[in-house]
C-alpha positions in Angstrom: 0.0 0.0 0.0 0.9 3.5 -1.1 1.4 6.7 1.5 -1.6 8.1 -0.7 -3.3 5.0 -0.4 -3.2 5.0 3.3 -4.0 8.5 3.4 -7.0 8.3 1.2 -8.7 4.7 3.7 -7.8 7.1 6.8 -9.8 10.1 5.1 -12.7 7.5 4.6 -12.5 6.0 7.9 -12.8 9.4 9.6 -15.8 10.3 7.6 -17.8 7.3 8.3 -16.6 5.5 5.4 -17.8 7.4 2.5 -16.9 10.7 0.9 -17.0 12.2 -2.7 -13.9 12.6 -4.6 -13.8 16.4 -4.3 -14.1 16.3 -0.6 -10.8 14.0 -0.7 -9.1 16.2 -2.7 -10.3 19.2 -1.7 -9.4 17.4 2.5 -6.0 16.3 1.5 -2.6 17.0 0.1 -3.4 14.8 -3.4 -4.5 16.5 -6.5 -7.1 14.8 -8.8 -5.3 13.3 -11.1 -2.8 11.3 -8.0 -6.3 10.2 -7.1 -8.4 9.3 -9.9 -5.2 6.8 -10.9 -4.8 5.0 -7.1 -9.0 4.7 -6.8 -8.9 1.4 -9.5 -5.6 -0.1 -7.5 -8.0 0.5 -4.8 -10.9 -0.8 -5.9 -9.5 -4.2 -7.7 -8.0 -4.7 -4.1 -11.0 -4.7 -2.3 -10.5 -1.4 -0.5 -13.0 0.6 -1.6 -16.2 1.2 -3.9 -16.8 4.0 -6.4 -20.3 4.9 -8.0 -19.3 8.1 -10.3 -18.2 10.5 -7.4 -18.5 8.9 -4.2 -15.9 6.5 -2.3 -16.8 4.4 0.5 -15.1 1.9 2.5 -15.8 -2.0 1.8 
């Protein structure tokens, strides 16, 4: 796992497990690009689940 991985599951686990993808960017030191490429790692390892804008926890 990334640094900007870890920061992005600690974001979501502080916000009740969900949060748009502007909030995270907008919340943390990643721009939207950084995060838009990590969220599919993410998501093909089980660590979270996108619908359009919204990331939440699994």
């Amino acid at each position: 796992m990334t640094k900007t991985e870890a920061l992005v599951l600690l974001y979501l686990e502080k916000t009740d497990g969900r949060a748009t993808t502007g909030d995270i960017v907008d919340d943390l030191p990643i721009n939207n690009l950084t995060l838009h490429s990590i969220l599919p790692h993410m998501e093909t390892d089980g660590k979270v689940e996108r619908q359009e804008d919204y990331v939440r926890l699994q």
